[in-house]
N, CA, C and O of each residue as an XYZ file, in Angstrom:
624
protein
N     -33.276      7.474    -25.482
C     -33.289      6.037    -25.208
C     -32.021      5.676    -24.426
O     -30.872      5.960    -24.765
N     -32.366      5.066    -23.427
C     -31.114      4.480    -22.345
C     -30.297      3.387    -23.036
O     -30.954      2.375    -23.280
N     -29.085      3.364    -23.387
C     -28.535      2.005    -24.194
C     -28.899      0.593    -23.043
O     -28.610     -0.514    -23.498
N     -29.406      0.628    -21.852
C     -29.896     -0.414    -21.836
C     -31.549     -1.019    -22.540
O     -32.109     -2.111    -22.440
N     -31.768     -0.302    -22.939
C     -33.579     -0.114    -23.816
C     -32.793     -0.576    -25.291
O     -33.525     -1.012    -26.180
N     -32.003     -0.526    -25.429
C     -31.337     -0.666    -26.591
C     -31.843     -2.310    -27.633
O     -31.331     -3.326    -27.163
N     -32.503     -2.478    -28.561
C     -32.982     -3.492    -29.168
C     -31.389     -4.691    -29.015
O     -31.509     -5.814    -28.525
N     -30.224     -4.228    -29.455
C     -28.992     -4.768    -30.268
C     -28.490     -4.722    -28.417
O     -27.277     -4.895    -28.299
N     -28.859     -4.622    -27.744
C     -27.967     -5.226    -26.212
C     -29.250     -6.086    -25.036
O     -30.197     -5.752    -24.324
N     -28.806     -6.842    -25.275
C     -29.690     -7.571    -24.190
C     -29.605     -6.928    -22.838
O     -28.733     -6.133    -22.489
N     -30.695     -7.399    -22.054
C     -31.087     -6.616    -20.761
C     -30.380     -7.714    -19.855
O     -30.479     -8.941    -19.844
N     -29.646     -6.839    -19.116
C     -29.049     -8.047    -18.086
C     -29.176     -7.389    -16.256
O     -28.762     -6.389    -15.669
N     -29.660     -8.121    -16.032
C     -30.445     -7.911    -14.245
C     -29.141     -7.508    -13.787
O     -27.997     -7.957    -13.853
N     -30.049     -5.918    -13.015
C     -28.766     -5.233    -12.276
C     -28.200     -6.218    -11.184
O     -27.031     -6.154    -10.803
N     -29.050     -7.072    -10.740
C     -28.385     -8.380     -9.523
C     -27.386     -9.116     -9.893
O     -26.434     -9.504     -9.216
N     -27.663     -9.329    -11.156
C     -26.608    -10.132    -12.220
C     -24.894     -9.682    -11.915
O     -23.821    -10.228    -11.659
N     -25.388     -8.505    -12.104
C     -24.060     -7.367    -12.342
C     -23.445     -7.513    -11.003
O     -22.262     -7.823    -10.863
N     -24.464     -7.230     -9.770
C     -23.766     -6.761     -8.366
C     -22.955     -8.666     -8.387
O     -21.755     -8.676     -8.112
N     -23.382     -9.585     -8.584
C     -23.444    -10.745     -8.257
C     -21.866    -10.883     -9.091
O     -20.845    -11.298     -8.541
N     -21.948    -10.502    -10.301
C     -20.525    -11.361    -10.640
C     -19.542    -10.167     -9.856
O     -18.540    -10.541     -9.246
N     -19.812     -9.090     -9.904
C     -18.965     -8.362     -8.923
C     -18.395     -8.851     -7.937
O     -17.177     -9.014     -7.863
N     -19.168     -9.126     -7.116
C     -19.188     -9.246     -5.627
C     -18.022    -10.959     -5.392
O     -16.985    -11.321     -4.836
N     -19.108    -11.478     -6.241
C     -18.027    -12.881     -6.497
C     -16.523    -12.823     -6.971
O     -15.601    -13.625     -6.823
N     -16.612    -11.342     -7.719
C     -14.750    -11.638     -8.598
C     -14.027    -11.082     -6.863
O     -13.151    -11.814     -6.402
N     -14.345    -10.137     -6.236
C     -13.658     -9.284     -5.386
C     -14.016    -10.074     -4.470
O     -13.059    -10.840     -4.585
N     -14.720    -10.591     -3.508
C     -14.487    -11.663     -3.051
C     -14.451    -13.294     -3.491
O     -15.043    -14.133     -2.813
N     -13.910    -13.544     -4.353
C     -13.083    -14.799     -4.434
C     -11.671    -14.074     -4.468
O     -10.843    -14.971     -4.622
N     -11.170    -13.111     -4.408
C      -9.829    -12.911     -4.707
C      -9.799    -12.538     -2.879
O      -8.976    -13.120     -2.172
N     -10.452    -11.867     -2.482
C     -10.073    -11.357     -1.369
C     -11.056    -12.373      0.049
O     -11.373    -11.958      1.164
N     -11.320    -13.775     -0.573
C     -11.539    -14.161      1.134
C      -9.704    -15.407      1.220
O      -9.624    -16.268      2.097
N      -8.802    -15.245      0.422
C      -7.709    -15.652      0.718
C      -6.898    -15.166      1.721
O      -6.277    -15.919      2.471
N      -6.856    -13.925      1.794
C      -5.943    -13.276      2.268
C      -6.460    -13.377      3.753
O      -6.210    -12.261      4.207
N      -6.952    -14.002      4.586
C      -5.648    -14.380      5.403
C      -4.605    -15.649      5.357
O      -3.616    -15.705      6.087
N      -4.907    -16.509      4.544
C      -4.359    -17.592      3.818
C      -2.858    -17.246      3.492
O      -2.623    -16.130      3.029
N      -1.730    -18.218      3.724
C      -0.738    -18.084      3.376
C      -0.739    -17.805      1.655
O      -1.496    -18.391      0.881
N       0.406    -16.652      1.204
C       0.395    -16.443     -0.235
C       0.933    -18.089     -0.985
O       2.008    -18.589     -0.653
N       0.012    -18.752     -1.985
C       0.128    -19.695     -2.828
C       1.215    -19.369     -3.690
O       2.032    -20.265     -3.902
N       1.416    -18.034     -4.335
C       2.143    -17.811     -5.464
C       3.738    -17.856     -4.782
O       4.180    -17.414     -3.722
N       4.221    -18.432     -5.653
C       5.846    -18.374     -4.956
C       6.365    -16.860     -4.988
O       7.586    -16.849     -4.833
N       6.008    -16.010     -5.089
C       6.619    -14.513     -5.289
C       7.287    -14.423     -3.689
O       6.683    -14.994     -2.780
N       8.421    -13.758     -3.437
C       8.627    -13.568     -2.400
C       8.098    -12.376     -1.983
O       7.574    -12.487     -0.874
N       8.041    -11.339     -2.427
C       7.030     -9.800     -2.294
C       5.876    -10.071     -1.685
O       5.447     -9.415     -0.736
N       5.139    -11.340     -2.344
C       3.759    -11.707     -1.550
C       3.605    -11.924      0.025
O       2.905    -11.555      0.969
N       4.951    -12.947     -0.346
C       5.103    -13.659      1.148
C       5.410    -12.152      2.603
O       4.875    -11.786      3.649
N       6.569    -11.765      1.746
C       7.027    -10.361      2.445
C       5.770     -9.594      3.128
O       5.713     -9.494      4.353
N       4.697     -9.020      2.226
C       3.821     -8.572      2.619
C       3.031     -9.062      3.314
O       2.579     -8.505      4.315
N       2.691    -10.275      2.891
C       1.811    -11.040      3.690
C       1.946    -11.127      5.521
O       1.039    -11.285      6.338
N       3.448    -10.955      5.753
C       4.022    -10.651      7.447
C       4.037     -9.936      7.651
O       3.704     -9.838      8.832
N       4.326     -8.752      7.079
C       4.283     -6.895      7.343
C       3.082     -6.732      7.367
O       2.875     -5.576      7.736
N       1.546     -7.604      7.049
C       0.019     -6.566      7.110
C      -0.346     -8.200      8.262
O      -1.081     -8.017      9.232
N      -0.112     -8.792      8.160
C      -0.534    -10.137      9.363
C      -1.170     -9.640     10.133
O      -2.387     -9.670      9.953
N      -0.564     -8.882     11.471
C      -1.094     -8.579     12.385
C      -2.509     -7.547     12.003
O      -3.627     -7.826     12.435
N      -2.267     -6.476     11.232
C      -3.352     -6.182     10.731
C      -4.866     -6.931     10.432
O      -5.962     -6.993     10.990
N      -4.376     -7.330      9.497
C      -5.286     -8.595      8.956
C      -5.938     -9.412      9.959
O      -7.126     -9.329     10.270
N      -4.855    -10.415     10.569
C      -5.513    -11.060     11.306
C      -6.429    -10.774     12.365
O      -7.060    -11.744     12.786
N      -6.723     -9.261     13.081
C      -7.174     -8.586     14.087
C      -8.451     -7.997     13.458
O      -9.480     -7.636     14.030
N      -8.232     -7.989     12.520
C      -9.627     -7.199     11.748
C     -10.184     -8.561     11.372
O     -11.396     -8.629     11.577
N      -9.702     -9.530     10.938
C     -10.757    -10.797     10.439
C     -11.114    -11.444     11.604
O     -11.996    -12.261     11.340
N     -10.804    -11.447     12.862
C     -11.299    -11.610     14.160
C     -12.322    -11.132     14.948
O     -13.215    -11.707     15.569
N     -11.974     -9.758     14.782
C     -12.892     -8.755     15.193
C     -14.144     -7.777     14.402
O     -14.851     -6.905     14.908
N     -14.111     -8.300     12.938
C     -15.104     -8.279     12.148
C     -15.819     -9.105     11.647
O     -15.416     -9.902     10.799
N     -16.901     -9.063     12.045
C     -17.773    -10.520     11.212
C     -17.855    -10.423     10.165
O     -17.453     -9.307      9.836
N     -18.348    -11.306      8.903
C     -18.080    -10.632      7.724
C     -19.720    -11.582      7.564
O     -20.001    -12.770      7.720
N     -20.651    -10.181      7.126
C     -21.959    -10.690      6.799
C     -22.530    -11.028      5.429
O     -23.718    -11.197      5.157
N     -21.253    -11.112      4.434
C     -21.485    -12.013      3.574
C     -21.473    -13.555      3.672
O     -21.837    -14.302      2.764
N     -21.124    -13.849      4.585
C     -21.479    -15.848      4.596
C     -22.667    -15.918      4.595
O     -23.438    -14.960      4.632
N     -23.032    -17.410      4.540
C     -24.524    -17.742      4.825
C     -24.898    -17.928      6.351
O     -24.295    -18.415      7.308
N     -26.174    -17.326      6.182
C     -26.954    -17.428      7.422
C     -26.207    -16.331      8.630
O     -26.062    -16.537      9.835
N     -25.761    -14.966      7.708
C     -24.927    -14.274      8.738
C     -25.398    -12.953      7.985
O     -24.566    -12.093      8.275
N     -26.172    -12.524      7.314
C     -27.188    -11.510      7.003
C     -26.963    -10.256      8.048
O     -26.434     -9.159      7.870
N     -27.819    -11.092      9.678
C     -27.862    -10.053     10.734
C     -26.882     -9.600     10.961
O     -27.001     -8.653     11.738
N     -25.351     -9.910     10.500
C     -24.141     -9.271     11.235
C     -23.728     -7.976     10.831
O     -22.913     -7.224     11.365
N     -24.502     -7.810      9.672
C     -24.127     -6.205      8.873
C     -23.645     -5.214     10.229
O     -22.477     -4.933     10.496
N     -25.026     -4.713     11.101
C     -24.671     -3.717     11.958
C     -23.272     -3.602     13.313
O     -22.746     -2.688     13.949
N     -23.123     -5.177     13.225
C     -21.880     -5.263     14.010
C     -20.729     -4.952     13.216
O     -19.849     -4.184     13.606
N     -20.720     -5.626     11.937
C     -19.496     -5.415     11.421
C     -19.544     -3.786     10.976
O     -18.590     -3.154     11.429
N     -20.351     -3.119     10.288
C     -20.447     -2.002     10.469
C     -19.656     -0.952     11.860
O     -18.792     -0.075     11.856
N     -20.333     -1.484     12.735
C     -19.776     -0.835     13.882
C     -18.306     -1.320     14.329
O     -17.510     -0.527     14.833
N     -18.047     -2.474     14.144
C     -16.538     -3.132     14.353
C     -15.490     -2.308     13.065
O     -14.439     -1.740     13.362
N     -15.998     -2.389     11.725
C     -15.307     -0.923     11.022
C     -15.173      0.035     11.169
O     -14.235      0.602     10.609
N     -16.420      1.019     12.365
C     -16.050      2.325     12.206
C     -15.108      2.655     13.262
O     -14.418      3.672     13.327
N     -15.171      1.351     14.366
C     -14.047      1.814     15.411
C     -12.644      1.500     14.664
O     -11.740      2.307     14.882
N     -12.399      0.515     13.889
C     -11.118      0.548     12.976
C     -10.534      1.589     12.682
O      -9.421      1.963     13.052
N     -11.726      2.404     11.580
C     -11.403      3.667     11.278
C     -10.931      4.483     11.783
O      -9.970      5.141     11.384
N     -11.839      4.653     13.286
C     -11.152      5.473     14.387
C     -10.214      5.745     15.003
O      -9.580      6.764     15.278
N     -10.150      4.177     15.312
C      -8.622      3.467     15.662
C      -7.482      4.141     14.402
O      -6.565      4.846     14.822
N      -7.549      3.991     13.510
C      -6.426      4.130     12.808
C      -6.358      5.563     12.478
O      -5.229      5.994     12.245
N      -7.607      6.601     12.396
C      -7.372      7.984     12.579
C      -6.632      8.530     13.596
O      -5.796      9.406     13.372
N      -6.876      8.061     14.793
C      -6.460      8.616     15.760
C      -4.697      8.175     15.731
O      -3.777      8.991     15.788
N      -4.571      6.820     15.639
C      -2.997      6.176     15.543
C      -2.579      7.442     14.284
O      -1.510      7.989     14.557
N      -3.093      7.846     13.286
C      -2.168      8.402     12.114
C      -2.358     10.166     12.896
O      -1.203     10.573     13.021
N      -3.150     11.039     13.314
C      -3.198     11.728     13.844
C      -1.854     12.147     15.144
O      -0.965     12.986     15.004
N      -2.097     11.272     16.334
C      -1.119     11.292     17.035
C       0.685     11.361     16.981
O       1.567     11.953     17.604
N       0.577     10.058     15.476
C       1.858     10.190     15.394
C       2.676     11.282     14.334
O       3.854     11.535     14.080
N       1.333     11.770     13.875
C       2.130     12.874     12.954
C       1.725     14.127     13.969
O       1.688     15.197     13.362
N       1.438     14.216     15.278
C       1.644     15.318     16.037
C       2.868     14.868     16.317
O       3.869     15.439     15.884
N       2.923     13.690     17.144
C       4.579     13.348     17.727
C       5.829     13.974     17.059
O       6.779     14.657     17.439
N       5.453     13.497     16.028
C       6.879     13.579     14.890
C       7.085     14.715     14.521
O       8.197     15.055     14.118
N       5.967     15.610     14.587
C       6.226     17.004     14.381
C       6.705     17.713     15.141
O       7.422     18.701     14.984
N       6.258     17.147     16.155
C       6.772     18.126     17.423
C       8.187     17.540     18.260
O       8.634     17.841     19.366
N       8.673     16.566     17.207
C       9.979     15.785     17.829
C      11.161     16.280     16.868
O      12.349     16.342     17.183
N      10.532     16.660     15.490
C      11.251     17.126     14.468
C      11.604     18.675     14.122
O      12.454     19.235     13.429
N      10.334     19.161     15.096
C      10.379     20.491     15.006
C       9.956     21.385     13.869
O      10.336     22.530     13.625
N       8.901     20.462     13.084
C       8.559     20.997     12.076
C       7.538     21.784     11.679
O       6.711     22.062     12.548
N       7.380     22.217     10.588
C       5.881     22.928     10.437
C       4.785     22.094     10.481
O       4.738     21.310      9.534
N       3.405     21.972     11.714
C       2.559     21.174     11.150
C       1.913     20.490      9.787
O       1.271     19.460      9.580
N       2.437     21.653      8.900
C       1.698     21.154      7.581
C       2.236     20.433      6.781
O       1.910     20.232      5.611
N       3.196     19.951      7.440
C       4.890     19.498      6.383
C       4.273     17.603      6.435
O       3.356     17.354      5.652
N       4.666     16.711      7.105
C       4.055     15.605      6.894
C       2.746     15.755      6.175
O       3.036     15.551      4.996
N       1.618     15.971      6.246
C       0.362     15.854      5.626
C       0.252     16.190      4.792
O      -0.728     15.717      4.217
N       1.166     17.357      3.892
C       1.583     17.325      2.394
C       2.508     16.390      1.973
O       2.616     16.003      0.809
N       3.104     16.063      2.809
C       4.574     15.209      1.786
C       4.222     13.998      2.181
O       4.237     13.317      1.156
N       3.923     13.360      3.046
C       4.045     11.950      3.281
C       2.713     11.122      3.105
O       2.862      9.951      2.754
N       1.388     11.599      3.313
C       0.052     11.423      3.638
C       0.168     11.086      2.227
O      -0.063      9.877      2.178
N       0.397     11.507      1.079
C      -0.247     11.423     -0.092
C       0.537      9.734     -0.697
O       0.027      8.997     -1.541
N       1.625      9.535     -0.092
C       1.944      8.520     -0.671
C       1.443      7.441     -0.129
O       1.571      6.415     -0.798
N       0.704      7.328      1.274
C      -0.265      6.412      1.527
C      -1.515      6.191      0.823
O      -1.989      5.085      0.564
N      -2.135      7.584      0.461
C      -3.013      7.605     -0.521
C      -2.803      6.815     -1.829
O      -3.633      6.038     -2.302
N      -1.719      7.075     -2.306
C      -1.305      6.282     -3.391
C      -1.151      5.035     -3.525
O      -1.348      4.415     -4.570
N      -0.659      4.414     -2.106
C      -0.764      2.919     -1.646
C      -2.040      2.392     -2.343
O      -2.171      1.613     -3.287
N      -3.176      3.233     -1.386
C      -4.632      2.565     -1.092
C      -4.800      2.300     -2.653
O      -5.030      1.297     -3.329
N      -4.594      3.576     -2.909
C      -4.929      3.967     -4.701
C      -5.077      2.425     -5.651
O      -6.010      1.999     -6.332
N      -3.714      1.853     -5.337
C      -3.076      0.923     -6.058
C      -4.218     -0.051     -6.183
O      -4.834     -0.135     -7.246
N      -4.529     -0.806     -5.115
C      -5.465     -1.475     -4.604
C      -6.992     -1.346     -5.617
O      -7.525     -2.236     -6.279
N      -7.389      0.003     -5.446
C      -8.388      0.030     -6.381
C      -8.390      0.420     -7.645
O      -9.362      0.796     -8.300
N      -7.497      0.343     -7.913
C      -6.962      0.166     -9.335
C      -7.029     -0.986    -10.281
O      -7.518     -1.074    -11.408
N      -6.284     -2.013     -9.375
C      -6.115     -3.563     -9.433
C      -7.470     -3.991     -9.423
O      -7.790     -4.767    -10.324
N      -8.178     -3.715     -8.747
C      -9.575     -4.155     -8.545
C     -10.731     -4.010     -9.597
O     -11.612     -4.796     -9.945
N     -10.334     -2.374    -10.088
C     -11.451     -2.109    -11.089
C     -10.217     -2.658    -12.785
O     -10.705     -3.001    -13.862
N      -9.138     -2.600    -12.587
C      -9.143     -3.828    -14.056
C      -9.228     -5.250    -13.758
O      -9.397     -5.894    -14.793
N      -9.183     -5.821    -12.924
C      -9.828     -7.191    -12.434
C     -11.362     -7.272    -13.096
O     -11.783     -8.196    -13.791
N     -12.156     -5.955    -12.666
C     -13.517     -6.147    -12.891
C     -14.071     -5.988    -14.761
O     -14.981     -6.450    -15.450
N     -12.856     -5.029    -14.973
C     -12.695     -4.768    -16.735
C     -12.754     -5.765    -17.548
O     -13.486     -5.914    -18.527
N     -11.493     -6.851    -16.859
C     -11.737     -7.764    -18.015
C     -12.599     -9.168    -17.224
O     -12.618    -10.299    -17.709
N     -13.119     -8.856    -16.217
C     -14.235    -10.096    -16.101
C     -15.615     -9.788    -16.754
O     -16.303    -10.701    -17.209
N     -16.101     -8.169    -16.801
C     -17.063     -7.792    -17.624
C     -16.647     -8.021    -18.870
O     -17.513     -8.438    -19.640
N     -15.342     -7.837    -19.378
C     -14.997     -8.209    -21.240
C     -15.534     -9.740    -21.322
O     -16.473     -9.974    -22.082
N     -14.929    -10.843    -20.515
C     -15.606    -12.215    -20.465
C     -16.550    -12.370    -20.609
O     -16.924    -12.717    -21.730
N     -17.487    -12.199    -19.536
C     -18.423    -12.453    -19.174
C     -19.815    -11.964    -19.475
O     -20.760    -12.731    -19.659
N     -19.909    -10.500    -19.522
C     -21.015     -9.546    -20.050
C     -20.455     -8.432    -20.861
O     -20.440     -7.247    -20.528
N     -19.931     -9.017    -22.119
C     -19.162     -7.921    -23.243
C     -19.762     -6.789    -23.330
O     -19.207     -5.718    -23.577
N     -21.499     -7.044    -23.034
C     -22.453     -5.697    -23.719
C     -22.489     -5.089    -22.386
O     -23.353     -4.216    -22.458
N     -22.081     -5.102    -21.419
C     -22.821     -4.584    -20.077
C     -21.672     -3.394    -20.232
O     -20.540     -3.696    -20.612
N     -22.014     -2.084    -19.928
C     -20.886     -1.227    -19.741
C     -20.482     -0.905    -17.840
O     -21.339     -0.661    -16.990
N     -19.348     -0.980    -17.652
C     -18.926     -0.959    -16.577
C     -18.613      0.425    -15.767
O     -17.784      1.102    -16.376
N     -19.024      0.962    -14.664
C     -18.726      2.618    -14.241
C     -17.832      2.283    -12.474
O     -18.319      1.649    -11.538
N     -16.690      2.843    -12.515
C     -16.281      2.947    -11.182
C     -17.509      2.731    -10.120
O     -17.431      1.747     -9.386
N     -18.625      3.590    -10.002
C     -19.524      3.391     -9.005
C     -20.041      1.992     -9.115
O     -20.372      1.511     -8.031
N     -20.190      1.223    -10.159
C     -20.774     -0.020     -9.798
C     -19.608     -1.138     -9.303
O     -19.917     -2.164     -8.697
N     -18.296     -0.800     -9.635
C     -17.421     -1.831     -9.306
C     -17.466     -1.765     -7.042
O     -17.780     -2.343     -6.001
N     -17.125     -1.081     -7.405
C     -16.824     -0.788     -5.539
C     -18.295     -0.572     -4.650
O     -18.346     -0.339     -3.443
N     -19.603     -0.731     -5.685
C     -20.813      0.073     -4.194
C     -20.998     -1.097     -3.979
O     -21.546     -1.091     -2.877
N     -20.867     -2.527     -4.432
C     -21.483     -4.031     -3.612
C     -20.547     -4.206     -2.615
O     -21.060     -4.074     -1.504
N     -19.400     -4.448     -2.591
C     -18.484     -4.849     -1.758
C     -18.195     -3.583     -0.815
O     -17.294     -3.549      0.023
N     -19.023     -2.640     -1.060
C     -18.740     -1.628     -0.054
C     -19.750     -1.966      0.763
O     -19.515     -2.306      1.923
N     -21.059     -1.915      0.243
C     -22.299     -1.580      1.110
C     -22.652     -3.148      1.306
O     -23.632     -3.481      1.973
């Protein structure tokens, strides 16, 4: 028996689920390009160090969650994968540069330095899936929560 078949847990519509998802991670994240509200200065700090970022990608990506913007999936799709590209190639190049300016072993940046960007990103979805922890504790106590369901709405 699947504990959702379960007599003692109510059945709650997988839409339900994608829906308060989708709503916690974007209500937190259609701010940001918005000046930071919180007086933290770290916020503010960051908020000028990723700007240009930000602002170039919320320009140049449609975002086909609004209403009546459905059809934009395949653009924004395609406006992400050149991002991607874009920024493979920018992290590629400059860790040839630097290697070959430093004189080092190719393999030396992409072990030592690569991983602490990883760790950056890391952070991020970290924050995100206990954001989603305790809005499922609120909201749907009985629903059990799995990494794959926090991140596949706001991905796909």
């Amino acid at each position: 028996m699947d504990y959702m078949d379960h007599p003692a847990i109510p059945a709650i519509p997988q839409s339900a689920v994608y829906d308060i998802i989708i709503d916690t991670v974007y209500q937190s994240e259609k701010s940001t390009i918005a000046w930071p509200k919180s007086g933290s200065v770290k916020d503010k700090v960051w908020y000028i160090i990723e700007l240009p970022l930000t602002a170039t990608q919320y320009i140049s990506i449609p975002n086909p969650m609004g209403e009546d913007k459905e059809n934009y999936y395949p653009l924004s799709l395609i406006m992400a994968t050149i991002w991607i590209w874009l920024y493979s190639y920018i992290i590629t190049w400059f860790t040839y540069e630097i290697t070959i300016a430093l004189n080092l072993h190719f393999s030396i940046i992409p072990l030592v330095i690569f991983p602490f960007g990883i760790a950056l990103r890391d952070q991020k979805k970290f924050k995100d899936m206990n954001t989603m922890v305790k809005v499922f504790k609120e909201k749907i106590p009985q629903q059990r929560l799995s990494l794959a369901e926090t991140f596949s709405g706001p991905v796909f």
